[in-house]
N, C-alpha and C positions, 0 to 999 in steps of 0.2 A: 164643781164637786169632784174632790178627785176618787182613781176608781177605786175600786173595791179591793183590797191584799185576794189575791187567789187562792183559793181550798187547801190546794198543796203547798205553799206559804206558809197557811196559820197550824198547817199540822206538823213541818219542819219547826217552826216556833215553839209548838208548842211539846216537840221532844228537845228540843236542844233548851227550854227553859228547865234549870236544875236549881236544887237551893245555892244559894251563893253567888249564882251569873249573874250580873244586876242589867238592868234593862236597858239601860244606854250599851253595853255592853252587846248584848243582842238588835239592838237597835241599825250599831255600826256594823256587824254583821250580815245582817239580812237587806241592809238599805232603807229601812224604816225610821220613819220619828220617832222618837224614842215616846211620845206623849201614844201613840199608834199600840208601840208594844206594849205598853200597859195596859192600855184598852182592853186590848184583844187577850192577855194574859189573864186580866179577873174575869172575861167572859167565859173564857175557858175553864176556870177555875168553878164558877158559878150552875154551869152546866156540864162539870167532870170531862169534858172531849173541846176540841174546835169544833165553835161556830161556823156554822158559812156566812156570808151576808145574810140583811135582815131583811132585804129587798130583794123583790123580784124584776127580773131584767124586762123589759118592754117585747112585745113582737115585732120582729124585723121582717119577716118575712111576709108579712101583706103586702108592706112598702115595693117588693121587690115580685109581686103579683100587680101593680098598679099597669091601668091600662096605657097610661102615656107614657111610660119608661120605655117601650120602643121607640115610638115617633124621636122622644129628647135623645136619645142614644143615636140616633137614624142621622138627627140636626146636627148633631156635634162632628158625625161623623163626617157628612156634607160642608162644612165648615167647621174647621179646625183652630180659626181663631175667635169665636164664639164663646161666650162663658156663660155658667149655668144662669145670671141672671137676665141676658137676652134672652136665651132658650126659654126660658119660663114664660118670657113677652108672648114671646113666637109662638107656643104651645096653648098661651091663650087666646090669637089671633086664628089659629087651625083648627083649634077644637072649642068654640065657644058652647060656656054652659056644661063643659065637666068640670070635672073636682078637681082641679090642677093640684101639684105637691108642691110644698116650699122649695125654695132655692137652695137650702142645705139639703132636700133631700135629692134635689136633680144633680147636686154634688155629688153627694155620697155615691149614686148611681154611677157617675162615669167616672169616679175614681173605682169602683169595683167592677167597671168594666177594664180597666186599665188605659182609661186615655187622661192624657197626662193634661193639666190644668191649662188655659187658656193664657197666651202671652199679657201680661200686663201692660193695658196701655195703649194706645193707637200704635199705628206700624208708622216709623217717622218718614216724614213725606222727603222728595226730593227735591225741595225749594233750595236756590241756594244763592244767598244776597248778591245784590250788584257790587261787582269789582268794579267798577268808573263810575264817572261823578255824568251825570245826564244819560246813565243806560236804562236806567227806570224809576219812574218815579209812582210815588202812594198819592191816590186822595183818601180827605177820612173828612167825616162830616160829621154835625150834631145836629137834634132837629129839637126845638121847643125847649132853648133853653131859658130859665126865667131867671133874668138878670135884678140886682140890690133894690131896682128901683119900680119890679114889677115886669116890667115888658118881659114879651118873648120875645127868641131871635132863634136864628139857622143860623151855622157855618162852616163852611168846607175852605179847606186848606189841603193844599197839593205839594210833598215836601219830595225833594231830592233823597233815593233810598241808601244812597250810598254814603253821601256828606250829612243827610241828616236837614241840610238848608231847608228852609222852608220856601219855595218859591213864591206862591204866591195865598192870600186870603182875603176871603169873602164873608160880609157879616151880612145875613136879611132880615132886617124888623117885618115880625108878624102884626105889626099892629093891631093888637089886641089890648 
């Protein structure tokens, strides 16, 4: 939904609408869709002054009374690569059986504390491939695979990480 034109907006609007400025005209003006200005112009029209919206905004301020908005502000600050939807885990893990808040609102929170969003991503490890051929090698296994003609089997295969070769494999019938 988008927001609402602001107060001081529709009453700029609606002195600068005269006979003759046609509403794309004001539209490009003010930054508005022009479908917006007309809206807002026969509602004005309809009730002699600007409207303000026709809604009322939500309360914000319980949210920012809630009792776990320390602890989660406390967590992020203890850990700094943390984002609001672990914290939310953690807060149900610490405090079990309160009313925990959404993850948009444990957001909102530590944006309005000013700490800055959590990096995206795991932190990249410091794994760093074999340059020679026999400096290391991978095993990788499967277990209970069931093969065209029914049976199951295991097997592990141990491959050279550098070249890629497969050194060596092994199939096991589970005879089943």
């Amino acid at each position: 939904m988008p927001a609402a034109v602001p107060l001081a907006v529709r009453h700029a609007l609606g002195a600068a609408a005269a006979p003759g400025v046609s509403a794309a005209a004001l539209a490009r003006r003010f930054g508005l869709p022009a479908r917006t200005v007309c809206r807002l112009l026969g509602q004005a029209r309809q009730a002699g002054h600007a409207l303000p919206p026709a809604y009322a905004t939500g309360p914000r301020s319980q949210a920012e009374e809630h009792p776990l908005r320390g602890p989660a502000l406390a967590l992020r600050q203890q850990h700094p690569d943390w984002g609001a939807g672990l914290i939310w885990v953690v807060l149900g893990q610490q405090h079990p059986g309160s009313d925990r808040p959404c993850v948009q609102t444990i957001r909102r929170w530590l944006a309005a504390a000013g700490l800055a969003p959590a990096p995206a991503g795991r932190p990249p490890s410091d794994y760093h491939r074999a340059t020679a051929v026999h400096d290391v090698r991978q095993t990788d296994a499967a277990d209970q695979l069931r093969l065209a003609n029914g049976q199951l089997v295991s097997w592990l295969r141990t491959a050279d990480e550098c070249s890629g070769a497969v050194l060596q494999t092994k199939v096991f019938s589970l005879g089943v």
